[in-house]
N, C-alpha and C positions, 0 to 999 in steps of 0.2 A: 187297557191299551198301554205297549210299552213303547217307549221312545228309543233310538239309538243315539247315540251322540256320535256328532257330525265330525270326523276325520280334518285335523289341520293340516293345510295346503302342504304340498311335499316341500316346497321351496318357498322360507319365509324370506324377512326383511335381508336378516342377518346373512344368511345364506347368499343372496342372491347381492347386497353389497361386499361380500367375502370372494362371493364367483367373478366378481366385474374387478374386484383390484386385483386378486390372480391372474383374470383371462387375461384384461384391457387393459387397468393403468400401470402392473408393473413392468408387461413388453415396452410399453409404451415411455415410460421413464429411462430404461435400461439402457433404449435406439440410441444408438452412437448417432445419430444423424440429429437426433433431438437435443441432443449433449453439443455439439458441433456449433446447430442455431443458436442457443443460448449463450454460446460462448459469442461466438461473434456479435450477438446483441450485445452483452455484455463490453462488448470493447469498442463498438458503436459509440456505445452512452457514454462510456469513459471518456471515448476523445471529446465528444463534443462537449464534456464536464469539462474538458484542458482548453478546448477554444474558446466556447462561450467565457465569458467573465460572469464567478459565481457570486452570488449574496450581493449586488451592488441594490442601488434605486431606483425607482422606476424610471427614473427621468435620464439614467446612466442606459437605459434597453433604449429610449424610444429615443434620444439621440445617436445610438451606434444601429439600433435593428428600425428607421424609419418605416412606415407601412409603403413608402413610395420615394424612390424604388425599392422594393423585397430583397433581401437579400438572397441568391439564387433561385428568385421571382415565389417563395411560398414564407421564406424568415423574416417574420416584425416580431415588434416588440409583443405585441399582443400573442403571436405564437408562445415564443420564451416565457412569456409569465403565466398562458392558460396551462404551457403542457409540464410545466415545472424544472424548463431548462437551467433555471437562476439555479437553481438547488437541485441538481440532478441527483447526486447522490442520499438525497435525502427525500425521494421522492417515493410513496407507497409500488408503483410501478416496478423503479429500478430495484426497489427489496425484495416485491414480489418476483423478479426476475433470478437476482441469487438466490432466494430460497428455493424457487423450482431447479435452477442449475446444483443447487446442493441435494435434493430429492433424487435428481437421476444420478450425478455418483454416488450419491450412497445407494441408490439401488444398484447401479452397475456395481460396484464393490462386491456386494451380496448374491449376486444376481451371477455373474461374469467370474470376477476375479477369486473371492472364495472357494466358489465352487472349482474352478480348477483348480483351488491347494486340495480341496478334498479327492476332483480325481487324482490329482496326485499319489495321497497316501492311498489311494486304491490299486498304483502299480505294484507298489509292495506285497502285491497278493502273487509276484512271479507272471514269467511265461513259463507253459507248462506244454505247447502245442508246437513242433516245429514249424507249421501254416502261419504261426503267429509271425516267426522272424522274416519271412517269404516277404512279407505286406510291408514292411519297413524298408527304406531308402537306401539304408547302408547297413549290409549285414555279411555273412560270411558261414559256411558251411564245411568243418572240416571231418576229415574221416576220421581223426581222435582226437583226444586231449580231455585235461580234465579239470577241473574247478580250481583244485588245489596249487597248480602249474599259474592258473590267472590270477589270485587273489592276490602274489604280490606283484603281478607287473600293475593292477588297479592301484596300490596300496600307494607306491611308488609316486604317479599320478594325483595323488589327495582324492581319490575318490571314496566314498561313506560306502561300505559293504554288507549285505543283507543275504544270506544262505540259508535256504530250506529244503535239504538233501539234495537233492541233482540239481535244485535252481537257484540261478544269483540271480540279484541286482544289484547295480552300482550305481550312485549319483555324485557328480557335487557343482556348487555355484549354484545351490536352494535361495541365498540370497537374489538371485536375479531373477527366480517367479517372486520376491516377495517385494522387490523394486515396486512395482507399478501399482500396488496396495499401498505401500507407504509413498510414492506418490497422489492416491485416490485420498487419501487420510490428511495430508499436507494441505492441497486445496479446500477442503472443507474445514479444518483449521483457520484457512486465510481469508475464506466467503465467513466464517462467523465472526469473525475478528473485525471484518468491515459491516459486517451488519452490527455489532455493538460499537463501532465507531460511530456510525451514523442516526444511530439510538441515543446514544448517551455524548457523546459528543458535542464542542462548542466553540465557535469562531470570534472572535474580538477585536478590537481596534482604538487607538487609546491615544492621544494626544495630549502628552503630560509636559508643561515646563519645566523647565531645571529646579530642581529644590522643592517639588511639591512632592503630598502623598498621594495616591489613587489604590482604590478598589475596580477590579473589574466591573466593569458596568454598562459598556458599549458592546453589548455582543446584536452580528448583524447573522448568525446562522450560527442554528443550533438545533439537538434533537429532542424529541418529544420527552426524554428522560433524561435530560442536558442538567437540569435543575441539581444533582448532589455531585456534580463534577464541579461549580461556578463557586470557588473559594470567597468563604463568608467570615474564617479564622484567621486571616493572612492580606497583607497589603503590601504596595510597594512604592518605595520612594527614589523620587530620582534625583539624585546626591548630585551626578553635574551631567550636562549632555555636552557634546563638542565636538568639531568636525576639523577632522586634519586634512590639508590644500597640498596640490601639487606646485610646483613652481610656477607654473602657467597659469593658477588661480582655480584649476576644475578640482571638483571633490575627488579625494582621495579616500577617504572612511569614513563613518558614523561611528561615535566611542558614545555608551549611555555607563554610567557610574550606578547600579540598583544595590536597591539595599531590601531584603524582605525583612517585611515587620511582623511581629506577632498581636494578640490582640493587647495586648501592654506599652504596645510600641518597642520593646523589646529587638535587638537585629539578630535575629538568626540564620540571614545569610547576606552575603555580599560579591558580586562579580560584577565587571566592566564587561559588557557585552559589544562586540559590533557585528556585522556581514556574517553570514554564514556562522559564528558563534553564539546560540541563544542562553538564557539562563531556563533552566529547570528546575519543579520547583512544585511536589508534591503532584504530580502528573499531570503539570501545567508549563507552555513551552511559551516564551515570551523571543519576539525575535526582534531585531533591529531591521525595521523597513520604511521607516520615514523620518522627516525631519520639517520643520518649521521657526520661522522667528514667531514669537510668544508678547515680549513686551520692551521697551526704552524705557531704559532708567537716567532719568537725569535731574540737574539742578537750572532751575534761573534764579543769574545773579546771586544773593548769599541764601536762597530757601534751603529748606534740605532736601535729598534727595526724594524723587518722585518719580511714580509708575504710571504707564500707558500702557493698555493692550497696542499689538500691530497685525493690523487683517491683511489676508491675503490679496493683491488687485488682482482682477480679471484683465489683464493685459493684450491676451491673446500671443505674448512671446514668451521670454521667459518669465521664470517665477519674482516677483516682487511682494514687500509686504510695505505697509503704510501707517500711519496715524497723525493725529492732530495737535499737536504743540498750542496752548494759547498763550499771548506772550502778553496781555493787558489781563487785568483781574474781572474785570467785568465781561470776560469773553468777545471783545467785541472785534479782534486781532489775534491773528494767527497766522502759523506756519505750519507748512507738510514734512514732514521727514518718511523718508522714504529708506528703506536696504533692501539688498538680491541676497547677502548671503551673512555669514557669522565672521566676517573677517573685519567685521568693525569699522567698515565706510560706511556713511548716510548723507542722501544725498537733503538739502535745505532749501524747498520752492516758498514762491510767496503765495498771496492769495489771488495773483493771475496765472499762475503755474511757473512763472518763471524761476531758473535754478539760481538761485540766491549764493548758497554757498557748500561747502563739503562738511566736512570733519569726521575726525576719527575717535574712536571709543576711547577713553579717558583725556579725552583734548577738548576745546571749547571754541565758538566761533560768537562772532559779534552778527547779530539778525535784530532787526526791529527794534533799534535802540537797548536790546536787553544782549546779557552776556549767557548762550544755551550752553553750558558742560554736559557730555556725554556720559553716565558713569560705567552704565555697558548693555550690550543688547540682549536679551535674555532669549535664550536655544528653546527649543521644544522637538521631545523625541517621539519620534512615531513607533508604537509599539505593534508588532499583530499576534496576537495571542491565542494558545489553541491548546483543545484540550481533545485527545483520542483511547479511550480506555484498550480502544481496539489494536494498538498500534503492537505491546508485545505478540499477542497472537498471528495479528499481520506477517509479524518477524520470526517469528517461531516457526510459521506455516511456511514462508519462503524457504528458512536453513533447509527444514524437511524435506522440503520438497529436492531443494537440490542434490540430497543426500537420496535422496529414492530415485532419483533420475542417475547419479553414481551407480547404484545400486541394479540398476535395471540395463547396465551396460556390463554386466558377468553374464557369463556365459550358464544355462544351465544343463550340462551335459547327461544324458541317463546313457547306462549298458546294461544290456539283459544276456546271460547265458544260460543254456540246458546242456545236459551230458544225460546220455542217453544209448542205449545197445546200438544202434543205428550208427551215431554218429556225436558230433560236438558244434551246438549253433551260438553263434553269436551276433550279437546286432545293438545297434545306438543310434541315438537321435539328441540333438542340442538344439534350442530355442532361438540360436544369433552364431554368428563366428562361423558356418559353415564348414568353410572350406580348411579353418586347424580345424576343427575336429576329424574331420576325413584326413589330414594328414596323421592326427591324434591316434587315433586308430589303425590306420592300415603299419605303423609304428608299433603299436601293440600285437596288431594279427604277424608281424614280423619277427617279433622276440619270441611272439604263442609257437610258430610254427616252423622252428631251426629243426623238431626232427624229420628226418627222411618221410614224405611223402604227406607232408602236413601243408601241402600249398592249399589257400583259401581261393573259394569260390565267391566273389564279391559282388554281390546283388544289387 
């Protein structure tokens, strides 16, 4: 008895996941409609990434987002921290969201825009049928004339010439079909650029007094691959902090004095940064965004000089900081000193709260039997720090893009001619600008047709 062997299924795994990305997911990706949603989600998530306040604590959500009352009756805190509004752009979600918006133009690219460079180069094969100029928009049918009469009134025009015995074509402004390619190109560019910012990137926060060193070390948002952006070789010291007044007493600037160290302690760089001016710094951006009093330095009587931290009060008005003065050795008396800002008033309560007396930074006042010398009040800079590997690509993707949106406002003009025993046809079509090219043209059919009995028949 002979056995046959059993025929494999006409349509295996590979097949039938090969027929489903053909049939289904590349239409599917390609839909400008598909492309359209993602975009608007995408700028969705963005704003509410600009409204919400990102990377704070918890205690920062559930005193601005209360569960009662909701904000627009469904926003509490408990939304913002389940759905990952704190860190939106760092959310598996919002990546999965760019990467599929990045899927469909580049399918559209491939799918769409290609493929019409290819039909393109397939006009190059001529019109060869007078039926053929009939079906186009604007054409013209004359009783003679002949190639050689057109080539230079095309030439003239900067149009690219193409002759294959009786047949031409003429094009130019090929830049304006390739516009919206190197726009498709620019955006994908600027969605990968933000996906490795949000990968490897890292957000910081630093509260350094005047004259100390710090390492980055306070980071409150950062990405899963954040760890070899967070400089381990490099420190920074902050040489003096200081804040320039208006005459009216309100801030005017934050000035920070940095100095970057190397691991020797070595300075190899140094800038005064304030507002709007960061220092940079191996593709690390450190900015000027806050400020604080840090500590009082002072003397009682002939001691030497001596340091206090001063904490911020919870006042509920403006900003105030504080600390405790002991004015007996055995701690058993003291005074408050109190300051609002770095201009070297402090105010002197007792231990009823009563305001005792002023004084200013390097002056002294008599309290509690002892004589307190101010020596000075010591700044503290608020630093925010941020590291985006993503950022030239970001930059790169925009120029592009604007260059391909330049780019996609040329006009792209074609002309087809045949000469033929019958007759001489002519015809063209352009992608934008309409209405010059129809003047373009019937300016051309006007110089074509100065001899006697050469008037065109305009379709």
């Amino acid at each position: 008895m002979t056995f046959k062997p059993v025929s494999e299924p006409s349509f295996s795994l590979s097949r039938s996941l090969q027929y489903y990305f053909k049939r289904e997911l590349v239409p599917l990706l390609a839909d400008l409609r598909l492309a359209i949603f993602l975009l608007l989600a995408i700028a969705v998530f963005s704003i509410s990434g600009t409204v919400i306040e990102q990377g704070q604590t918890q205690e920062f959500y559930q005193t601005n987002y209360p569960e009662n009352p909701a904000l627009f009756g469904f926003l509490t805190w408990k939304v913002v921290l389940t759905i990952g509004l704190d860190h939106v752009y760092r959310t598996w979600w919002f990546l999965a969201i760019l990467i599929l918006f990045g899927a469909s133009l580049t399918t559209c690219t491939f799918k769409r825009q290609l493929t019409a460079l290819r039909w393109f180069s397939r006009t190059w094969n001529f019109y060869s049928q007078p039926r053929q100029f009939q079906k186009m928009a604007l054409s013209a049918e004359l009783p003679q004339g002949s190639l050689d009469a057109l080539i230079p009134l095309l030439q003239k025009r900067r149009y690219r010439i193409f002759q294959e015995g009786d047949k031409l074509y003429a094009h130019k402004g090929l830049v304006g079909r390739i516009g919206p390619i190197v726009v498709h190109a620019a955006m994908l560019i600027t969605l990968v650029g933000a996906i490795v910012g949000s990968m490897t990137g890292f957000f910081a926060q630093e509260m350094v007094p005047s004259g100390e060193t710090f390492q980055i070390r306070n980071i409150f948002d950062a990405g899963p691959f954040a760890a070899s952006q967070i400089p381990k070789d490099w420190s920074v010291k902050v040489n003096r902090f200081w804040i320039d007044y208006t005459p009216k007493g309100t801030i005017d600037q934050f000035y920070s004095d940095l100095s970057v160290l190397d691991q020797a302690g070595e300075e190899v760089d140094r800038q005064t940064i304030h507002v709007n001016k960061p220092l940079r710094h191996k593709g690390v951006t450190l900015y000027q965004a806050d400020w604080a009093i840090a500590a009082v330095r002072f003397r009682i009587n002939n001691s030497p000089t001596l340091e206090l931290p001063m904490a911020e009060l919870k006042t509920g008005g403006g900003r105030l900081w504080g600390t405790w003065v002991p004015t007996k050795p055995d701690l058993s008396d003291g005074i408050s000193v109190v300051a609002k800002d770095l201009q070297g008033i402090l105010l002197i309560y007792d231990k009823a709260g009563k305001l005792v007396s002023t004084v200013r930074q390097g002056m002294s006042t008599e309290v509690n039997g002892v004589t307190l010398a101010i020596a000075e009040v010591v700044g503290s800079t608020g630093l925010q720090i941020k590291a985006d590997p993503g950022i030239p690509l970001v930059y790169g993707g925009f120029g592009l893009m604007m260059l391909g949106v330049l780019m996609s406002y040329v006009s792209h003009s074609q002309i087809w001619a045949l000469q033929t025993s019958e007759g001489f046809y002519i015809g063209g079509k352009t992608n934008r600008a309409q209405v010059t090219f129809e003047r373009e043209m019937i300016a051309l059919l006007d110089q074509f047709t100065d001899a006697p009995g050469g008037v065109p028949i305009i379709n």
